[in-house]
Structures are given as structure tokens and as C-alpha cells.
C-alpha positions as CSV (number, residue, x, y, z in Angstrom):
1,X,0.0,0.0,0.0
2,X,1.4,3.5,-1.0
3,X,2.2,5.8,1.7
4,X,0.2,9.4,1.3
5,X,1.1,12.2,3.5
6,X,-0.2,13.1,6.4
7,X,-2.6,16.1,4.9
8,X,-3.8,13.7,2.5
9,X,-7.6,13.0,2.3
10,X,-10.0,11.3,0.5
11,X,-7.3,9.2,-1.8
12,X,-7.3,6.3,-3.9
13,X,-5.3,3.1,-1.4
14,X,-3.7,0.7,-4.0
15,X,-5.4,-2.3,-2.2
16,X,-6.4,-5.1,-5.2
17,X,-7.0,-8.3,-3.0
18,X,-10.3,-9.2,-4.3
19,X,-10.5,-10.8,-0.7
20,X,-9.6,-7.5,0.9
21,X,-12.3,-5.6,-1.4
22,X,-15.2,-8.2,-0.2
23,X,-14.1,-7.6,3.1
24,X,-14.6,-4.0,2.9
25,X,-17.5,-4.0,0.9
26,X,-19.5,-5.7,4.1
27,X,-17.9,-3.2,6.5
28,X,-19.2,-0.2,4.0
29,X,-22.7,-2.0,4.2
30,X,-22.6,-2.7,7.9
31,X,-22.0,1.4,8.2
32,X,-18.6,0.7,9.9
33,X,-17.0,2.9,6.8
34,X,-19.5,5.9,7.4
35,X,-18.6,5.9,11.3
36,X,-14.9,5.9,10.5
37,X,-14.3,2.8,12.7
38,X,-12.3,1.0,9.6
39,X,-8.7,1.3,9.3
40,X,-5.8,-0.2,7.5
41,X,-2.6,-0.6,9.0
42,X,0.5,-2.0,7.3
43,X,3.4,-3.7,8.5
44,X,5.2,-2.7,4.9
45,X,8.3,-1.0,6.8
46,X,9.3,-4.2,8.5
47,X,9.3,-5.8,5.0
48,X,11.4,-3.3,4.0
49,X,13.4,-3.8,6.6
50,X,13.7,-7.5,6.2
51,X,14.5,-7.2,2.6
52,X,15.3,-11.2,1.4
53,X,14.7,-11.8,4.5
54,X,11.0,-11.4,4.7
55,X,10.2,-14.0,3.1
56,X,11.5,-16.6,5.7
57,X,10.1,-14.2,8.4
58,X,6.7,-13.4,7.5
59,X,4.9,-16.0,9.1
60,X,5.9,-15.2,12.5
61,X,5.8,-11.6,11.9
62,X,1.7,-11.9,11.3
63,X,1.1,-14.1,14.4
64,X,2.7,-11.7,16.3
65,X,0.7,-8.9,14.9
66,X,-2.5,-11.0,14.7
67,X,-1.9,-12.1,18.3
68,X,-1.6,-7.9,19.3
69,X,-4.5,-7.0,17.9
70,X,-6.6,-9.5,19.3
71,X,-5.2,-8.8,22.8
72,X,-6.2,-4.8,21.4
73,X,-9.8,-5.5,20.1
74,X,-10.4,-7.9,23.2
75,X,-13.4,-8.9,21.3
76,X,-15.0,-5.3,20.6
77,X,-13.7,-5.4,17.1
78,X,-12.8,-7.5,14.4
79,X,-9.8,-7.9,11.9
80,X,-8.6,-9.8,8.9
81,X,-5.3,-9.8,6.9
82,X,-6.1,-8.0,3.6
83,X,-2.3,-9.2,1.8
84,X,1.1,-10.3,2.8
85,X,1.9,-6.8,5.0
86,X,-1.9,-4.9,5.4
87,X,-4.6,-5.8,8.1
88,X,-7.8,-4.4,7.9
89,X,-9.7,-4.0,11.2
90,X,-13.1,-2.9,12.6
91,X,-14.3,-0.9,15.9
92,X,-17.6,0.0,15.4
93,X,-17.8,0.4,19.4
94,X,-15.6,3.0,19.6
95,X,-14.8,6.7,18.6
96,X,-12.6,7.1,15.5
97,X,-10.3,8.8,17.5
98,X,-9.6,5.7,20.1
99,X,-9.8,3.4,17.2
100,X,-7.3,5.0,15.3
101,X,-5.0,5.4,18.6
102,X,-5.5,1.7,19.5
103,X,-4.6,0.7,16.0
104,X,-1.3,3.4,16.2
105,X,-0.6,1.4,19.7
106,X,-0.5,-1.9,17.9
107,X,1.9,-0.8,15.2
108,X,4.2,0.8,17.4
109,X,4.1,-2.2,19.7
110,X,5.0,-4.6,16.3
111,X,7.4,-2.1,14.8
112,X,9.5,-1.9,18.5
113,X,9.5,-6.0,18.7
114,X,11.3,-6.4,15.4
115,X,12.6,-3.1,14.6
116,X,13.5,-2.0,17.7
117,X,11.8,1.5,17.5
118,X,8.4,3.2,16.0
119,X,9.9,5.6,13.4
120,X,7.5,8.2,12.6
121,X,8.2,7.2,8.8
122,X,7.3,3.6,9.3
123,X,3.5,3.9,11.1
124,X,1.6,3.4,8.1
125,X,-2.0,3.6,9.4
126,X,-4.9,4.3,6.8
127,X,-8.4,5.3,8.0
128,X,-10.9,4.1,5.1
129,X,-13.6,6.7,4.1
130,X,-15.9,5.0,1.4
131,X,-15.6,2.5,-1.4
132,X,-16.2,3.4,-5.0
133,X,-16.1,1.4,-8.3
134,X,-12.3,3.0,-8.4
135,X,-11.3,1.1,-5.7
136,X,-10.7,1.9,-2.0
137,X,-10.4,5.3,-0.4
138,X,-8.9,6.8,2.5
139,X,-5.9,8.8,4.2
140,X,-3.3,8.6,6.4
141,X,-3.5,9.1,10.1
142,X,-1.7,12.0,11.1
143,X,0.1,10.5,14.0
144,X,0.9,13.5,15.6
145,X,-2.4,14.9,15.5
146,X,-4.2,11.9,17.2
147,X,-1.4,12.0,19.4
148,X,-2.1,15.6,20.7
149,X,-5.9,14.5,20.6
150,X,-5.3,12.1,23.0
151,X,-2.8,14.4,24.8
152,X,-5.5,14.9,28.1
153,X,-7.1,12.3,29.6
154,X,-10.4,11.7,31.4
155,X,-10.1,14.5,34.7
156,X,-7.0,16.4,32.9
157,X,-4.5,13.9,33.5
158,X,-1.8,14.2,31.1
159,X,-0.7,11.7,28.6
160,X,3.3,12.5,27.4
161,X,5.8,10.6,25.2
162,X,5.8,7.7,27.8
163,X,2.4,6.3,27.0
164,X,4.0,5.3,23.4
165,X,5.0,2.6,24.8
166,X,2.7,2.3,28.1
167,X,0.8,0.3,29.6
168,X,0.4,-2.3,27.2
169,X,0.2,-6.2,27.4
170,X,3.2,-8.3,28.0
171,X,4.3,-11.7,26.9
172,X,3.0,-13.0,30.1
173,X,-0.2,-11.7,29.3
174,X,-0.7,-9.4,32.0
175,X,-1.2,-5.8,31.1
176,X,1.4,-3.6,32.8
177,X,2.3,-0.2,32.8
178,X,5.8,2.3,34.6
179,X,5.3,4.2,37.0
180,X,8.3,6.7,37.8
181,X,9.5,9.3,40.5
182,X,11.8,11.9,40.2
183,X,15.2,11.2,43.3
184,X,16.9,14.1,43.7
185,X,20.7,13.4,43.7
186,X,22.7,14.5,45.9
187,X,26.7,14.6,46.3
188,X,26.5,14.4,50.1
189,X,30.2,16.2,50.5
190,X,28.9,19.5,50.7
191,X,25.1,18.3,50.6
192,X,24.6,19.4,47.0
193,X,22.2,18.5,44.7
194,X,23.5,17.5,41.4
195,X,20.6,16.3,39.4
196,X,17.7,13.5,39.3
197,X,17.5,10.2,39.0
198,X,14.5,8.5,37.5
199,X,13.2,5.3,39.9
200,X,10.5,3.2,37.9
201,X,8.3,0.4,39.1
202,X,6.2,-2.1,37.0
203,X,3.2,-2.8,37.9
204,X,0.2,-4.7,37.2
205,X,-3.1,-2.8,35.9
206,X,-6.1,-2.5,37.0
207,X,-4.6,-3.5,40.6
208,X,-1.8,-1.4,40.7
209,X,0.6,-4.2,42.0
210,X,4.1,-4.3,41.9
211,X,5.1,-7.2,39.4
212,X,7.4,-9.4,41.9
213,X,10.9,-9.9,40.5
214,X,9.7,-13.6,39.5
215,X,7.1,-11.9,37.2
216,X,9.8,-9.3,35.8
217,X,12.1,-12.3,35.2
218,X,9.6,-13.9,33.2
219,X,9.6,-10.5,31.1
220,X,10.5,-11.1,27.4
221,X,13.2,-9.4,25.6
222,X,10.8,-6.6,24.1
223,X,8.9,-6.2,27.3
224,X,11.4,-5.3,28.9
225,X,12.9,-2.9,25.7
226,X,9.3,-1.2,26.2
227,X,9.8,-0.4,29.6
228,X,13.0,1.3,29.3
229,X,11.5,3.5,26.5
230,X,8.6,4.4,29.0
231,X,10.8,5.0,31.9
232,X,12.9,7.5,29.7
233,X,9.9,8.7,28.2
234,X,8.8,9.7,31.9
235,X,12.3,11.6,32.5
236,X,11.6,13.5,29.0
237,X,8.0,13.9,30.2
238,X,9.2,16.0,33.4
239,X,12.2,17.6,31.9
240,X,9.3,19.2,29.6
241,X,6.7,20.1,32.3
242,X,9.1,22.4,34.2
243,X,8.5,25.8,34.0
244,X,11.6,27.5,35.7
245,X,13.1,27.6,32.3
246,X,16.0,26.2,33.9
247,X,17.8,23.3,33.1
248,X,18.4,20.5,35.1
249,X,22.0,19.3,36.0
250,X,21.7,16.4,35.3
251,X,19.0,13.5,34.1
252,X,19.8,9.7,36.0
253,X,18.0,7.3,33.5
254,X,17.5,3.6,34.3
255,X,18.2,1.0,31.0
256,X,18.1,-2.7,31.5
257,X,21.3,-5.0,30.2
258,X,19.3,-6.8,28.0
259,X,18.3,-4.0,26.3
260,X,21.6,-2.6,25.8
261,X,23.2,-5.9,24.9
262,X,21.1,-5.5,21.7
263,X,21.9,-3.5,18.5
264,X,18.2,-2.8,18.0
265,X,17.3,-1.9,21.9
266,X,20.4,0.0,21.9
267,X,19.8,2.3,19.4
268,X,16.2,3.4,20.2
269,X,17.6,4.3,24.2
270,X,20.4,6.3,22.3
271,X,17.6,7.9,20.0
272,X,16.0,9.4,23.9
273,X,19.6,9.6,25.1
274,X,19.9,12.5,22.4
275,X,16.5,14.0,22.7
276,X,17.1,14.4,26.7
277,X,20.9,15.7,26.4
278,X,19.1,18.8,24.8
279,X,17.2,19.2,28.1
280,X,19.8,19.4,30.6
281,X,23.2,21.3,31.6
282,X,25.3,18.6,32.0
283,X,24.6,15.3,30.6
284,X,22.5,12.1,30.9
285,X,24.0,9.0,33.3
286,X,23.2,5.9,32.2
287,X,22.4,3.2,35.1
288,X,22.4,-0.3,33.7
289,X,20.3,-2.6,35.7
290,X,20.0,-6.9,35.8
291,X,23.9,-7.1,35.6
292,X,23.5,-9.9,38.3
293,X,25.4,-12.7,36.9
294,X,26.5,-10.7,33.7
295,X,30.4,-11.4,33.0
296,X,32.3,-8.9,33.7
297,X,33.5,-9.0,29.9
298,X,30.4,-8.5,28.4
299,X,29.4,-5.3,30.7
300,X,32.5,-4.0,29.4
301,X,31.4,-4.4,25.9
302,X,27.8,-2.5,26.8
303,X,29.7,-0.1,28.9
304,X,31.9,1.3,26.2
305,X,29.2,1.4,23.4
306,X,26.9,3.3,25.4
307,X,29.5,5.2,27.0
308,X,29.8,8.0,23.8
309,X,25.9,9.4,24.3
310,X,26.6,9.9,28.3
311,X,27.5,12.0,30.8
312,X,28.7,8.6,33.1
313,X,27.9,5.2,33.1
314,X,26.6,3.6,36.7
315,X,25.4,0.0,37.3
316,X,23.0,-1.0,39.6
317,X,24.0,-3.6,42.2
318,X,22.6,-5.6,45.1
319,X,24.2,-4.7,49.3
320,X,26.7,-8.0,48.3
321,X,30.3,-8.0,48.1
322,X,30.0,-11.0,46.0
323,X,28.5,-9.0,43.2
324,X,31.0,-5.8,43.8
325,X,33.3,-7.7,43.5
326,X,35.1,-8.2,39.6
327,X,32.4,-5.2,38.7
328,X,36.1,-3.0,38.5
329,X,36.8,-4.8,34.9
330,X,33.4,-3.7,34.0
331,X,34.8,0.0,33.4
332,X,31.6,1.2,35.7
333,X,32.6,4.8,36.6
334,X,30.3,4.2,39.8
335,X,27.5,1.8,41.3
336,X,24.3,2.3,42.5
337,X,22.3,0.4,45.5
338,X,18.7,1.1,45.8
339,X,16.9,0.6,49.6
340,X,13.7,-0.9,49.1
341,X,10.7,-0.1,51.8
342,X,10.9,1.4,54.9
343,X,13.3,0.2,57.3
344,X,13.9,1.1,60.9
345,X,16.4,3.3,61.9
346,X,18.4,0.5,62.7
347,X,17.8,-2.0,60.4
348,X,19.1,1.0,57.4
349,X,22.3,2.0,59.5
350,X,22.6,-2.1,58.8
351,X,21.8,-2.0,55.3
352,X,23.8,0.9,54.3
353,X,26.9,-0.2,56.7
354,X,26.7,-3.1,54.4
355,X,26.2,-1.9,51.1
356,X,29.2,0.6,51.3
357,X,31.3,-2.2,52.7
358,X,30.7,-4.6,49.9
359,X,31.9,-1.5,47.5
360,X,35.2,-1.3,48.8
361,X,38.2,1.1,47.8
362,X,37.8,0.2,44.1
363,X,34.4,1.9,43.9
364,X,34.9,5.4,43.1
365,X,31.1,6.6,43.5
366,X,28.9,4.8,45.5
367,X,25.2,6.2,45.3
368,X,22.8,4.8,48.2
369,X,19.3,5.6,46.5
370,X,15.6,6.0,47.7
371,X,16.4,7.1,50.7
372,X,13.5,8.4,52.9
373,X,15.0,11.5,55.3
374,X,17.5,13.6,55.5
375,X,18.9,11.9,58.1
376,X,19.5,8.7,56.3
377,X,21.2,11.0,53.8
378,X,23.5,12.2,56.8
379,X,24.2,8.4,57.7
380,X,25.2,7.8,54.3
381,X,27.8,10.7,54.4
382,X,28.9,9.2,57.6
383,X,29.7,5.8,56.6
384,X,31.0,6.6,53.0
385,X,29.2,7.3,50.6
386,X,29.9,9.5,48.1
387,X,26.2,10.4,46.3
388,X,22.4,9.6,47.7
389,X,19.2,10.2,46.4
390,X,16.2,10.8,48.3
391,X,12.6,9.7,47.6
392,X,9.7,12.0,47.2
393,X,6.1,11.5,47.5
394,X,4.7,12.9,44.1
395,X,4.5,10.3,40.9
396,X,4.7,11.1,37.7
């Protein structure tokens, strides 16, 4: 299917699958066409893509993309594959504006599994206006304007970059979605505040539940791709919503391993690397998470080709000496430890006693993060560290 631009309306779409007319001639009868609750949308760029390749790939390409939109439609629409790349599909129960955003959600979701990003270029996403004895007609979706249509939310809530890529419904089948804060960061010689750091957690929707670290293991690669993108996305989301005019220092962004350790996942976190250099004084720092068990080798490898697009590169570590340890090779230019719940006084002086222990001499920065006081930021100081961040009570 031809692209058309963006402005383009009421055009002529090259579709000649007698199977694909039929199809479209009983949605036009049904009144589906009149209500604009018929679109198109064409996997053509991962084709592209694929080049010779396609042809050994398309198979599972379309049962990944037939298996999206039926977790999409969740049996309030219908759909039907029109040709080897176009998919025609049906909501007659809902607004033309939320069927054409649920149909741009599936494409982005199929374009970031095997492309590794949603280029603007490459979501190709037709709404169908009538059918004459020419053929088929419609236009493009203007991405960005059903984008900014869907930019508030029920009760004002605002909807940002992030929700490109959440919620939306993993491997597992649960539907999951980030949720972020903003830490400040603080250099505790001289109690200065250097920056943020974004802290994410997955959870579960409708209930809100943390996913357990059982249920994040079970996470596939592009799962957990689409949650780096959202947690940047959130960072960008903020950076944008200030309105000092000011810069901020400095942007702390959370990126899983696995995504890094992947040509693809690596280019679309340096893509929003880019985008959120441009938003602060300093630079981004990149803190690499699940390197539990990760030789020391391999983090090297990630280290140095992320290493160009950032300010530093951290990793995140468990309170262990056992995983501190041989994390020098690595080329880490500090680590991070994060302190989950509430602990007691005690219990913390315990916990962050330990985890600047286990980092030894070698460690040049050691960051104790989500901290709850300003006092455990003065016990930090006291036993060693040499940055903190400190956990507020507003969500983004």
C-alpha cells in the first residue's frame, strides 16, 4: 500500500486483494465505513526492513501482529489480513479517534518488537472513508495529531511521550504499565544537589501491583525494551513540564542489560539519550540494571558502546560483596544500590553499613538511592558514601 502524507484526504489506497475488497465491501454496508471505525494498518516498513529476508520471516511476523491486535480488540472489534503486510480491522464500538490510537498502539508495539523502534516514517495507518467502483479510499492518520488529541485524559490527566509505549500487554499476558519518580541526587560532601535520578516500578493494571521480581524475570526481551522506553519517556516527560526555564544538572536514567546488549534496543535508548541531552546542563547517566550474573566482559562491551551518548555510566548492584566484586573490569565509573521499603532506623544504618562495605576502595562513586530522610542521607555521608538520592512522595 502506498504511503500518502499526512494532509492527504479522501485518496485512492492501491489495495487489489479481491479478498480485501469483499471484506470492505460488508464493512461499508454494515455502516462501519460511514462511522470511520475502519482502518488499515501496514506492516510494509518491516518488509522493508527485512529485505530477502521477509520472506522466511513473515509467518511469525503476522502471528505476532494477529496475536496484538486480538489482545487490542479484546473482542470489541474484528480484523482480517487483507495481503502479505496490510490488516484491515473494525471498531464500530468506539470513537474514531480511540480506534485509530489503539490501531497506532499496535503498530508501534509490532514495529518496536522487530525493529527495535516506532519511526514516525514507518507507522503506516490508513483510515478508510468510502468504497467506490475505483477502488478503495482513504488517508493517512496524522500521528501527531491523534497524538495531541489524545494528549489529556479523562479528569486532565496528562498523557506524554511515555504512553508510546505504556501500559500495554506483556508476553505473560498481563497488562502492565511504569510508573516513575523523580530522586533528587545529591553529592552528600557538601550536601549538593546534582541532578535526578528516575526510579521506575512495573506494575500490574487494573490493581496497581508491583510485578514481583519472579514476574519481571519472566519478562521477554521486548517487554522489557518497552519499559526502558517508557521510563525515559517519563524523565523527557518531566524535563518538559518544568517551567523555571532552567535546566536540570543532570538526568539519571535507568536501561536494562538486556536492552543494551542489543543492536536494535540500543539504538532506540540512544535515540531518547539525544532528545534528553538537549534538556539538561550537563549530561545524561546511564544506570544499567540486571547485571547480576553478567560477565564482567560482556558489561564491558555494553559499557563502552553506550558510553559516547553519556554523561557517566553507573550499574546497579545488590548490598553484596559477591556482586562488587570483579564489577572494576566492568569500566563502571560508579554503582548504585537502591533501599527498598521502609526500614527502621536500625535496620538502614545495617543496610547501608553493608552496602558501602561490599563496594570497597575500588568503587569510586557509590550512590545509596531512595532514601526516605534527611537523616539517612547524613548516615550515608557518615559511613562513606559519596552520592544519595532521596525519595519524594509525588509520581509522575
Amino acid at each position: 500500500m502506498p504511503e500518502s502524507g499526512p494532509a492527504a484526504a479522501d485518496a485512492l489506497l492501491a489495495i487489489d486483494s479481491v479478498e480485501a475488497t469483499d471484506v470492505l465491501d460488508r464493512l461499508q454496508a454494515s455502516g462501519a465505513v460511514a462511522q470511520g471505525a475502519v482502518t488499515i494498518i501496514s506492516l510494509s516498513a518491516i518488509a522493508e526492513q527485512l529485505g530477502e529476508r521477509w520472506a522466511a520471516r513473515q509467518e511469525r511476523v503476522q502471528d505476532h501482529a494477529e496475536r496484538t491486535l486480538e489482545r487490542q480488540l479484546a473482542g470489541q472489534g474484528m480484523f482480517q489480513r487483507i495481503s502479505a503486510t496490510d490488516y484491515v480491522v473494525s471498531q464500530p464500538g468506539v470513537s474514531a479517534l480511540a480506534g485509530q490510537a489503539g490501531c497506532l498502539n499496535v503498530l508501534r508495539n509490532i514495529l518496536n518488537h522487530f525493529l527495535g523502534a516506532a519511526l514516525m516514517a514507518d507507522i503506516r495507518v490508513h483510515t478508510v472513508s468510502h468504497i467506490s467502483t475505483e477502488g478503495v479510499h482513504g488517508a493517512r492518520i496524522d500521528v501527531a495529531a491523534v497524538d495531541r488529541a489524545g494528549s489529556v485524559r479523562a479528569g486532565g490527566e496528562q498523557r506524554g511521550s511515555a504512553d508510546r509505549w505504556s501500559p500495554f500487554v506483556a508476553a505473560t499476558g498481563q497488562r502492565v504499565r511504569v510508573s516513575c519518580v523523580l530522586e533528587p541526587i545529591i553529592r552528600l560532601k557538601g550536601s549538593t544537589r546534582i541532578g535526578y535520578r528516575v526510579a521506575r516500578r512495573v506494575r500490574e493494571t487494573p490493581t496497581d501491583r508491583p510485578l514481583s521480581a519472579v514476574e519481571l524475570g519472566n519478562l521477554s526481551r521486548a517487554d522489557i525494551l518497552r519499559i526502558d522506553l517508557a521510563t525515559i519517556g517519563r524523565g523527557l516527560d518531566r524535563l518538559r513540564s518544568e517551567d523555571s526555564g532552567a535546566k536540570m544538572p543532570s538526568l539519571m536514567l535507568p536501561v536494562s542489560y538486556i536492552t543494551l546488549s542489543s543492536a536494535d534496543g540500543r539504538a532506540a535508548v540512544v535515540g531518547l539519550f539525544r532528545e534528553a541531552q538537549a534538556s539538561v546542563r550537563h549530561g545524561v547517566i546511564c544506570e544499567i540494571c540486571d547485571i547480576e550474573g553478567v560477565p564482567p566482559g560482556a558489561l564491558a562491551a555494553v559499557v563502552s558502546l553506550i558510553r559516547p551518548f553519556c554523561l557517566y555510566v553507573v550499574g546497579r548492584v545488590s548490598a553484596a560483596a559477591g556482586l562488587m566484586s570483579g564489577l572494576t573490569e566492568a569500566r563502571l565509573q560508579g554503582l548504585t544500590v537502591e533501599c527498598a521499603g521502609a526500614p527502621s532506623e536500625a535496620d538502614f544504618v545495617r543496610w547501608a553499613r553493608e552496602a558501602v562495605g561490599a563496594g570497597g576502595p575500588s568503587v569510586r562513586s557509590l550512590m545509596l538511592c531512595s532514601l526516605s530522610s534527611t537523616r539517612q542521607l547524613a548516615v550515608a555521608a557518615l559511613l562513606g558514601a559519596s552520592h544519595a538520592t532521596l525519595r519524594p512522595t509525588a509520581r509522575l
